[in-house]
C-alpha positions as CSV (number, residue, x, y, z in Angstrom):
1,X,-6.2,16.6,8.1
2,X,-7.6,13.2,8.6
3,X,-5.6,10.5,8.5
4,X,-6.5,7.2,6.5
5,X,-4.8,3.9,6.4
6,X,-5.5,1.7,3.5
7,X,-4.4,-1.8,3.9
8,X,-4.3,-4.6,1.5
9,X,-1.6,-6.9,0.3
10,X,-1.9,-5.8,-3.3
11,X,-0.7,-2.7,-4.3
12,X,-2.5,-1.9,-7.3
13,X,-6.0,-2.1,-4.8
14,X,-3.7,0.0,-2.4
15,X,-3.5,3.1,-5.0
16,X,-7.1,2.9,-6.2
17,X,-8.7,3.2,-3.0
18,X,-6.7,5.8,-2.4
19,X,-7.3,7.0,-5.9
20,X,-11.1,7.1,-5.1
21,X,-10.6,8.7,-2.1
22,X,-8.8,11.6,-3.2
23,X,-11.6,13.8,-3.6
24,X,-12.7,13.8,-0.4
25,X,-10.9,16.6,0.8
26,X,-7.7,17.0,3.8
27,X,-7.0,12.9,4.1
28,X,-3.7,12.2,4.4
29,X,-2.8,8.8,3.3
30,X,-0.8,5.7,5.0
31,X,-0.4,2.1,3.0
32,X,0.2,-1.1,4.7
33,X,0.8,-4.5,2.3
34,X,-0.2,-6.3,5.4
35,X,-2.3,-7.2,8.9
36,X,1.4,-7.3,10.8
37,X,2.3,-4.4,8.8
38,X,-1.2,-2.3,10.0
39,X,-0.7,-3.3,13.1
40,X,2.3,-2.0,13.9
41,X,1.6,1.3,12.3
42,X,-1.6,1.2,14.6
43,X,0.2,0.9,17.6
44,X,2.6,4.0,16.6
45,X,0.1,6.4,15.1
46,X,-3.1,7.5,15.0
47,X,-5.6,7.4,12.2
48,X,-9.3,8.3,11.6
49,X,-10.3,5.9,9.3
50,X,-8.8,1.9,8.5
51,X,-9.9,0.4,4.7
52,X,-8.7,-3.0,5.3
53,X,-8.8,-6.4,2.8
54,X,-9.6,-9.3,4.8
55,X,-7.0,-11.9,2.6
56,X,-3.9,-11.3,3.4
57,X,-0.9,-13.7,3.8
58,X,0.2,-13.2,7.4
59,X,-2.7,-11.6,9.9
60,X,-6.2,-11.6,8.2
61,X,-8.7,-8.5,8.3
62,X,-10.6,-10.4,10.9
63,X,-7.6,-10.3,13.0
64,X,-6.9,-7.1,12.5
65,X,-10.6,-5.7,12.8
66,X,-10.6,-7.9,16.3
67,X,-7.0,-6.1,17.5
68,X,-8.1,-2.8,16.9
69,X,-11.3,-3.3,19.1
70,X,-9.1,-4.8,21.9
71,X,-7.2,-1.6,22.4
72,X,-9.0,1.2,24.1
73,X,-7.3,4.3,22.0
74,X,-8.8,2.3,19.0
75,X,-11.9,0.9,20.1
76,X,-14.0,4.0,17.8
77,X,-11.7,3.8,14.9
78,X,-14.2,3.3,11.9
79,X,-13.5,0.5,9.3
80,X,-14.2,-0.7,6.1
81,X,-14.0,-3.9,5.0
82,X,-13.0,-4.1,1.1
83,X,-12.7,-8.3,-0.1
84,X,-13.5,-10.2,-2.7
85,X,-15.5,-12.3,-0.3
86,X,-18.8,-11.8,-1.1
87,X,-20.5,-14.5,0.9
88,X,-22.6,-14.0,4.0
89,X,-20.7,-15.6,6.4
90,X,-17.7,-13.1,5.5
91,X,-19.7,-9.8,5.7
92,X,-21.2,-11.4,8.9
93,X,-18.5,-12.4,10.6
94,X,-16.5,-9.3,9.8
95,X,-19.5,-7.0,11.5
96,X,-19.5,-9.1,14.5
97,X,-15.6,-8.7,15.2
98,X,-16.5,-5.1,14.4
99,X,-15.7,-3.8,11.1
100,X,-18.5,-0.7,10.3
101,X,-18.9,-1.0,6.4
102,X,-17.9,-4.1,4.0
103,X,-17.7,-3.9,0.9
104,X,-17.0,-6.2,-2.2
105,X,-14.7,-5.8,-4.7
106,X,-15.2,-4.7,-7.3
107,X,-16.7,-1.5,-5.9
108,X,-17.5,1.5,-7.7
109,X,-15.6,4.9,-6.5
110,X,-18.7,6.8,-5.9
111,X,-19.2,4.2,-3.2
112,X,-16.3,3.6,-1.4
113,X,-16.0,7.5,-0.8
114,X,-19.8,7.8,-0.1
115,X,-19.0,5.1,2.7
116,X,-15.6,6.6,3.9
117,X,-17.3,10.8,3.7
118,X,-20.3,9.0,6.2
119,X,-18.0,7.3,8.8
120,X,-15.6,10.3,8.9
121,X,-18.4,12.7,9.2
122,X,-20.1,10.7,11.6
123,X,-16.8,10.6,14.0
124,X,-16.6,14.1,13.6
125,X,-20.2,15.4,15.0
């Protein structure tokens, strides 16, 4: 099983990433409504893939994205970045702290799992 953490402060995003996801078979799920929230369930377990929002309303994605590769048993952890930021500077500045995908929202399913199916298979050759 792979484990995936999905982390955004809205819950309805929360359930259809995971939604879109689901055929991608043996991921086990984890939610987080927030960066302190993801965090702490960074620190305590380990995952194979983060899908993190970059708004949310205590520690942003950036931070987040910038924690994870700060810690040496995370440093590899593959990350999307799912945000309704479309601008440059956004998808820029989340690739330099070190995110491996962004994506905007609205994003079609086929894409999100073609994105996650690449980074999980890449971490697994």
């Amino acid at each position: 099983m792979a484990e995936v953490l999905v982390v955004d402060d809205s819950k309805v995003m929360r359930d259809m990433v995971v939604a879109c996801l689901r055929p991608y078979p043996g991921l086990n799920f984890t939610h987080a409504s927030s960066g302190l929230e993801a965090i702490e369930r960074l620190s305590l377990s380990p995952y194979d893939l983060l899908v993190l929002d970059l708004n949310m309303p205590d520690i942003g994605g950036i931070e987040v994205v910038e924690f994870v590769r700060g810690q040496d048993k995370l440093r590899t952890l593959p990350i999307i970045i799912v945000t309704t930021r479309g601008d440059e500077a956004s998808r820029a500045r989340a690739l330099e702290a070190g995110a491996n995908r962004f994506m905007t929202k609205p994003f079609t399913p086929d894409a999100i799992l073609a994105e996650a199916r690449g980074l999980l298979e890449e971490t697994r050759a």
